[in-house]
C-alpha positions in Angstrom: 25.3 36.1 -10.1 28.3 34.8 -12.0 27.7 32.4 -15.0 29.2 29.4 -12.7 26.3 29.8 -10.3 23.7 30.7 -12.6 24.5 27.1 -14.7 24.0 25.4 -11.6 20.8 27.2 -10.4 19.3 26.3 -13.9 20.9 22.4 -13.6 18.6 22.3 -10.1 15.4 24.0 -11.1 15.5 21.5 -14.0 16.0 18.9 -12.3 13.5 19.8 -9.8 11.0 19.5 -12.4 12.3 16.2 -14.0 12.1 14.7 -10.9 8.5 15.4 -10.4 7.7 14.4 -13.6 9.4 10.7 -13.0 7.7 10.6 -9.3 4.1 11.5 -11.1 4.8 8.9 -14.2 6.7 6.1 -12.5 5.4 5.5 -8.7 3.0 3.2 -9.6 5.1 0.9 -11.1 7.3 2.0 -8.1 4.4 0.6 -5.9 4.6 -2.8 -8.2 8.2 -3.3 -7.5 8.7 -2.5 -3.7 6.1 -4.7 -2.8 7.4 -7.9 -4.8 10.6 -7.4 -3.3 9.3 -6.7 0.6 6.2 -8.8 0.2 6.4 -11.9 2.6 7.0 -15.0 0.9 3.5 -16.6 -0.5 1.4 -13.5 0.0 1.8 -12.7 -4.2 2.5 -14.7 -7.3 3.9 -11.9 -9.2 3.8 -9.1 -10.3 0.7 -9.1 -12.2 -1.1 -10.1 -8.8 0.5 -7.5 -6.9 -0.9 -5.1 -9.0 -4.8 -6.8 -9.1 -4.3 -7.6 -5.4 -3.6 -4.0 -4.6 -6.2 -2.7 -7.0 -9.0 -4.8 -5.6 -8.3 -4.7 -2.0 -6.7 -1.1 -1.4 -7.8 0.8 -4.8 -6.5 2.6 -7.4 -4.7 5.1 -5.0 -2.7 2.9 -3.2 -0.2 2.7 -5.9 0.6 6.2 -5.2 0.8 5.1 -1.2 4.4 6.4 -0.3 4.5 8.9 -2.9 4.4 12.2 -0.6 7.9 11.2 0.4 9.7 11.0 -3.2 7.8 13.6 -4.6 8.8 16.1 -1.1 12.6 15.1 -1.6 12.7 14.6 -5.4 13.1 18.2 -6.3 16.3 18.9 -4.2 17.8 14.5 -5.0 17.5 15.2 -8.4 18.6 19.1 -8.4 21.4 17.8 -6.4 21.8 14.6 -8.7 22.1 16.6 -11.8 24.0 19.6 -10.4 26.4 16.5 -9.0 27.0 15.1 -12.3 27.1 18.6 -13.7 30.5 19.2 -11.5 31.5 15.8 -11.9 31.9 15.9 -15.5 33.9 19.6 -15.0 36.1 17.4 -12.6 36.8 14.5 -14.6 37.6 16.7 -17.6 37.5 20.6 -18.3 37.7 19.5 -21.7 34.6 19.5 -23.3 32.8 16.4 -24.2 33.8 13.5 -22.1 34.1 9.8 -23.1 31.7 7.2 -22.3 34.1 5.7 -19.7 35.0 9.0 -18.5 30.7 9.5 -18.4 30.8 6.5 -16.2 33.0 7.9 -13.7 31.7 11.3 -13.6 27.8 9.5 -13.1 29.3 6.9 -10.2 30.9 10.1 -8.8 27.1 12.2 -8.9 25.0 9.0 -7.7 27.4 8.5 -4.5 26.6 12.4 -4.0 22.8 11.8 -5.0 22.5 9.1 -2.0 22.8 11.5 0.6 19.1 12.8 0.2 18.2 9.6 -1.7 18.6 7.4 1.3 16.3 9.0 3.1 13.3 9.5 0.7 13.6 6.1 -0.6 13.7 4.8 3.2 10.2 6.6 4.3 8.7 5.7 0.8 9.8 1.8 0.9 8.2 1.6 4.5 4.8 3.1 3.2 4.7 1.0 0.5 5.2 -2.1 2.5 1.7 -1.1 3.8 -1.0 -3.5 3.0 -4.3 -1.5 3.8 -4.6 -2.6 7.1 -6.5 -0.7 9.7 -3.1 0.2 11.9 -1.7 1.2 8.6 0.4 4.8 9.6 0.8 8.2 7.6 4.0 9.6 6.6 3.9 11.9 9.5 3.6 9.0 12.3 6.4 6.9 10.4 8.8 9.9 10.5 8.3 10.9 13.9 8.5 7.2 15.2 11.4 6.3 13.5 13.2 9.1 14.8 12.2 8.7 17.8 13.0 5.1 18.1 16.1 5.0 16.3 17.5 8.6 15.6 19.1 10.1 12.8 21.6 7.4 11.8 19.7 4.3 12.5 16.4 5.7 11.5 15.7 8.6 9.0 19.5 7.4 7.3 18.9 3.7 7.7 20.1 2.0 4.2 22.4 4.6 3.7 25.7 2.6 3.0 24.0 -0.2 0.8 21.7 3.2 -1.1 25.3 4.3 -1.9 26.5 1.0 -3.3 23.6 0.9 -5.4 23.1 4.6 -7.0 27.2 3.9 -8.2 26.9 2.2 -11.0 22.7 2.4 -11.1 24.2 5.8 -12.5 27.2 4.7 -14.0 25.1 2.9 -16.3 22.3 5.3 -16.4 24.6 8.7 -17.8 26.7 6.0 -20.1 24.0 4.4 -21.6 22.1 7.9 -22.2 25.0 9.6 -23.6 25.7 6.5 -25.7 22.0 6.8 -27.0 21.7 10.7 -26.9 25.2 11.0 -29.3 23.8 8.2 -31.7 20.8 10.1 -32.6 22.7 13.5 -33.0 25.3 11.7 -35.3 21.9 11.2 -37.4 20.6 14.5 -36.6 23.0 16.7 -35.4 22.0 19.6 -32.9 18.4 19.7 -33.9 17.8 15.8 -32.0 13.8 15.7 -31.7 12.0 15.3 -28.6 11.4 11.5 -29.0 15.0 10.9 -29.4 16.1 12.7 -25.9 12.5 10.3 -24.5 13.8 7.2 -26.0 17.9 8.0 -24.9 16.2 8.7 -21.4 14.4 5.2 -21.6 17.4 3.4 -22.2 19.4 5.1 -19.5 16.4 3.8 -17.5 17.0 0.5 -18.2 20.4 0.9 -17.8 20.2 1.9 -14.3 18.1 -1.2 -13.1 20.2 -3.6 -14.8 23.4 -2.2 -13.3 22.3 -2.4 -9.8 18.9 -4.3 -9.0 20.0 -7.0 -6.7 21.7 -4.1 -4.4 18.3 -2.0 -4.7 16.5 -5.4 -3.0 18.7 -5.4 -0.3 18.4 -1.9 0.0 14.9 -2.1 0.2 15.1 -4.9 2.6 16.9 -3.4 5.1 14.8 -0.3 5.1 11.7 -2.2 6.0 13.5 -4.1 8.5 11.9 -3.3 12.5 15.1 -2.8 13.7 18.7 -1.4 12.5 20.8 -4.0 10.6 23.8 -4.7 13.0 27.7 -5.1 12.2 29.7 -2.9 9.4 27.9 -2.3 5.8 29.5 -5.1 4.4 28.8 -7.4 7.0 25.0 -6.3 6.9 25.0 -6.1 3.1 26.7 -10.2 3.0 23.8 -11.3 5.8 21.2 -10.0 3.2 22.6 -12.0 0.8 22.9 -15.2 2.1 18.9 -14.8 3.5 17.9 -13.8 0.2 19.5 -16.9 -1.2 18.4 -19.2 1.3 14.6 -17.8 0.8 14.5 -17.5 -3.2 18.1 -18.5 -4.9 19.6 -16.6 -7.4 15.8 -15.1 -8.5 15.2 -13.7 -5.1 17.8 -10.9 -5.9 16.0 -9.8 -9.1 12.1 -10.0 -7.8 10.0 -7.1 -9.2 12.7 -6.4 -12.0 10.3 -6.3 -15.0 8.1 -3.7 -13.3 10.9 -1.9 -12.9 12.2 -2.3 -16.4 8.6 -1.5 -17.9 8.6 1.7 -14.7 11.8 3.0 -16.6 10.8 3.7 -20.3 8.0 6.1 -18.9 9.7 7.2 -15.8 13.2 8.0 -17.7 11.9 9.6 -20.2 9.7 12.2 -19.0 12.4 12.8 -16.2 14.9 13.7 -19.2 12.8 15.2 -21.6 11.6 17.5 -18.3 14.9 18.1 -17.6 16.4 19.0 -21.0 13.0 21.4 -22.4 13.4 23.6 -18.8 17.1 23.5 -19.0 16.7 24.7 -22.7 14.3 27.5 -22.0 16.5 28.8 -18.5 19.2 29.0 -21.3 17.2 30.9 -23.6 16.3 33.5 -20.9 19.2 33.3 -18.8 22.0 32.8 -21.8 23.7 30.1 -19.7 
């Protein structure tokens, strides 16, 4: 195996492992966030109630409910992720280390890659998660099979793709400029011996980054996924008509609900998802020399 290929093998094994790690730290938090966005109007106050509300009337589990999806798709969306961003920077320059702007482009250029196996996971976990602990409640299994039964491919196991891309561009824009930003602070102070709570708290802020580049497109996302039937019209047209009912139900707040879970979701999740990523990748370099 040529150097090329063995990089990228060691980019996805890594980022197999980072993305179990954020599944495993962040997906109740996850849990938090879907439901204030899906939730029908009145049925929580908040945040805080979702979480009591779920606690007392499902248990502690149910914060995980929806996790077998994510955690069954997030080794090959973030070994595909990371490998993405890994070619995109080689596209965007063959020169060494790229800008913060040129970062930008290189991490819009791996999230619009990352959506194609992103789509789906987060479509199968949003529709568990919007779940209440009913007795009809369904299992993974019986919401996979009926939604491609009922709707297919396209309509069903990809439904939310266009609006998923919209949002992982600049959620990962953000996310690789604002870790890089962070990540080349501390080594400025430390140079190439930056300690682990650096690379945790660089990951955090990418975190944060990501949500606040792109959270009102991850409600609609999320809206459309739980939707009982296929949005209808082009993405934009589908993407507009989510827009003006979030409006009309909440105003300008309805496009950010479940944003601080989300915020508080992303210093854990980030950070174990980089610090993951950068240990493995630093020990397959050790033994592999690449």
């Amino acid at each position: 195996m040529d150097s090329q290929a063995l990089s990228t093998a060691n980019d996805l094994i890594a980022g197999s492992v980072g993305g179990a790690a954020q599944v495993l730290v962040g997906h109740p938090l996850d849990t938090v966030k879907t439901r204030a966005q899906i939730a029908p109007k009145g049925m929580f106050k908040g945040p805080m109630d979702i979480l009591g509300q779920t606690l007392k009337k499902e248990g502690f589990f149910a914060l995980y409910k929806g996790m077998a999806s994510p955690l069954l798709g997030i080794a090959g969306v973030n070994s595909l992720l990371f490998a993405s961003y890994a070619a995109s920077k080689r596209l965007v320059s063959p020169f060494g280390q790229l800008s913060l702007s040129e970062t930008a482009l290189a991490g819009s250029m791996a999230g619009a890659a990352n959506a194609i196996l992103a789509s789906p996971v987060e479509m199968f976990k949003v529709r568990m998660q919007g779940q209440y602990g009913n007795p009809e409640d369904k299992k993974l299994r019986i919401v996979a099979r009926e939604m491609w039964r009922e709707w297919g491919f396209r309509k069903g196991v990809m439904r939310g793709y266009w609006v998923t891309v919209a949002r992982e561009i600049p959620a990962y824009a953000g996310f690789y400029t604002a870790y890089e930003f962070s990540k080349r602070s501390f080594a400025k102070q430390y140079g190439n011996d930056v300690p682990v709570w650096a690379v945790l708290a660089s990951g955090s802020t990418g975190g944060i980054a990501y949500w606040l580049s792109s959270y009102p497109l991850d409600v609609i996302k999320s809206r459309v996924q739980l939707r009982p039937t296929p949005p209808s019209g082009t993405p934009v047209q589908y993407i507009a008509q989510e827009c003006r009912m979030i409006w009309a139900e909440a105003g300008f707040k309805g496009f950010f609900k479940g944003l601080s879970p989300s915020l508080i979701r992303s210093i854990p999740a980030a950070a174990s998802t980089f610090a993951a990523f950068e240990l493995t990748r630093e020990e397959l370099t050790k033994l592999t020399g690449v």
